[in-house]
C-alpha positions in Angstrom: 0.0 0.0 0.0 1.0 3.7 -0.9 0.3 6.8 1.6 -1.1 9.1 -0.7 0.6 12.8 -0.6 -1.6 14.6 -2.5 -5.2 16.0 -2.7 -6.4 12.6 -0.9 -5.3 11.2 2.0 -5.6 8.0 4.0 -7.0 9.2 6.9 -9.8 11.2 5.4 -10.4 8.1 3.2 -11.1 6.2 6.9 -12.7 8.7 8.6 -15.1 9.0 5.4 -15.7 5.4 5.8 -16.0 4.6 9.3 -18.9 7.6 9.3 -20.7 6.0 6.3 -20.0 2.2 7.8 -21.4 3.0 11.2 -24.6 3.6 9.6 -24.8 0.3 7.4 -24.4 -3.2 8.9 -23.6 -5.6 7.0 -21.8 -4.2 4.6 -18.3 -5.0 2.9 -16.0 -1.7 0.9 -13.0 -1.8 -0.9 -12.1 1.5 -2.0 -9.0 2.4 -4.4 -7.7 5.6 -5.6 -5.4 6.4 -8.2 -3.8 9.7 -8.4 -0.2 11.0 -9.8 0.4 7.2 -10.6 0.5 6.2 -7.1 -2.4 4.1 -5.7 -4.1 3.5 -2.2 -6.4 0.4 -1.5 -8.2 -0.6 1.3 -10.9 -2.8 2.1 -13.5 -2.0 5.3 -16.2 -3.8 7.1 -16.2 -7.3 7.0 -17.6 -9.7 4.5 -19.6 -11.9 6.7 -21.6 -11.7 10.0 -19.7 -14.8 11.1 -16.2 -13.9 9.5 -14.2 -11.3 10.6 -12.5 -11.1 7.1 -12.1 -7.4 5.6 -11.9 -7.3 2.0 -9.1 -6.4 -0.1 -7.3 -5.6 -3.5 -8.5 -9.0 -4.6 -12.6 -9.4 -3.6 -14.4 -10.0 -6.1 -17.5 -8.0 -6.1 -21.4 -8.1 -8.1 -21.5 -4.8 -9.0 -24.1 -4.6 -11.7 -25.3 -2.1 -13.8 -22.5 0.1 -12.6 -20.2 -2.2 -15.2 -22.1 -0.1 -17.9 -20.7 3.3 -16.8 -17.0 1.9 -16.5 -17.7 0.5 -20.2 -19.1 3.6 -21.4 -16.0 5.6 -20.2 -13.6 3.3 -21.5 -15.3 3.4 -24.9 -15.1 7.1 -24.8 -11.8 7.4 -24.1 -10.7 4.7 -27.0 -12.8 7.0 -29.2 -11.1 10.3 -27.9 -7.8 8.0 -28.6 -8.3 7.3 -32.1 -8.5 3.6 -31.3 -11.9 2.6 -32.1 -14.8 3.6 -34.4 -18.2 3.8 -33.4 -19.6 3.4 -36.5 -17.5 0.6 -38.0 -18.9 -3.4 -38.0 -17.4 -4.9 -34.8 -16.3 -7.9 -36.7 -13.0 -5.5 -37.2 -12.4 -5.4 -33.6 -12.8 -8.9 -33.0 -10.4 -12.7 -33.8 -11.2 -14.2 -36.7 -12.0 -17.5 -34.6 -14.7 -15.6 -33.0 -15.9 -13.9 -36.5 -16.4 -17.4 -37.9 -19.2 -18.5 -34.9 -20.7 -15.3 -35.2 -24.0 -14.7 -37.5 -23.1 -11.8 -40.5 -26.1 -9.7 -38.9 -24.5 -9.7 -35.8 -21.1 -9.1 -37.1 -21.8 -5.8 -39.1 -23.0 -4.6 -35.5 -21.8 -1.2 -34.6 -19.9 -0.4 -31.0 -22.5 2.6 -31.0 -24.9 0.1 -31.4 -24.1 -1.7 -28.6 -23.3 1.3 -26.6 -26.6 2.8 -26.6 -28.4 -0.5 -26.7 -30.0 -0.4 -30.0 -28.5 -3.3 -31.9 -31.3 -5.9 -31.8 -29.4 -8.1 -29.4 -31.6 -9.8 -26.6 -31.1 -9.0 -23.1 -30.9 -12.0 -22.3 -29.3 -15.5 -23.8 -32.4 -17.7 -24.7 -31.4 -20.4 -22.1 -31.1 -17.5 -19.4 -34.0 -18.3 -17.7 -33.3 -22.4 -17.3 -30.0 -22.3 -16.5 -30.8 -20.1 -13.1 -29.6 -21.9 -10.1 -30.8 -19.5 -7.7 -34.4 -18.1 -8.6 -33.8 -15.1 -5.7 -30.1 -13.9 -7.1 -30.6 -15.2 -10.8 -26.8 -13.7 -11.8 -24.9 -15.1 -8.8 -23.6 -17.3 -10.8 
């Protein structure tokens, strides 16, 4: 781990946290900054009532929609960089093995397309719903 020296600093990162913790059981946090290049991580709370574990670097956590807005902003950056084309077929940006499985309708697919949801995809594979182990947290696994 890396004290910070700039703008943020550890200690305001804990006190934030405690303050917000004490008002939440039950709840697990790792939190990570980045700033200059250097890089602070810390996991609070625990991430069982029986298991005094904190959580780290390395928890794994179901976060969900949020995974749109970290795609979204690495999509616009690659744009910004010159890197990608919104409004070129996928199929460039993709290996030829996985070209080959793929149906030509769904290879002339735009990343704009699939950025603002409008390329015809389902929402869901067709075996979605059978596959479901767990009817009460149907994406746990």
């Amino acid at each position: 781990m890396i004290t910070l020296a700039y703008k943020i600093s550890e200690s305001k990162i804990d006190r934030i946290t405690q303050d917000y913790l004490t008002k939440r059981e039950k709840l697990a946090l790792t939190i990570g900054v980045v700033e200059q290049g250097h890089h602070y991580i810390k996991g609070f709370g625990k991430l069982r009532d029986t298991v005094s574990a904190i959580p780290n670097a390395g928890k794994i956590y179901e976060i969900a929609s949020v995974t749109k807005l970290f795609t979204g902003t690495v999509l616009a950056k690659l744009v910004n960089d010159g890197t990608v084309d919104l409004h070129v077929p996928i199929r460039l940006y993709l290996p030829l093995e996985v070209i080959n499985q793929l149906n030509p309708a769904v290879q002339s697919i735009t990343l704009q397309q699939l950025a603002t949801h409008t390329s015809g995809l389902p929402r869901l594979p067709d075996i979605f719903l059978e596959e479901i182990q767990y009817p009460s947290n149907p994406y746990l696994d």
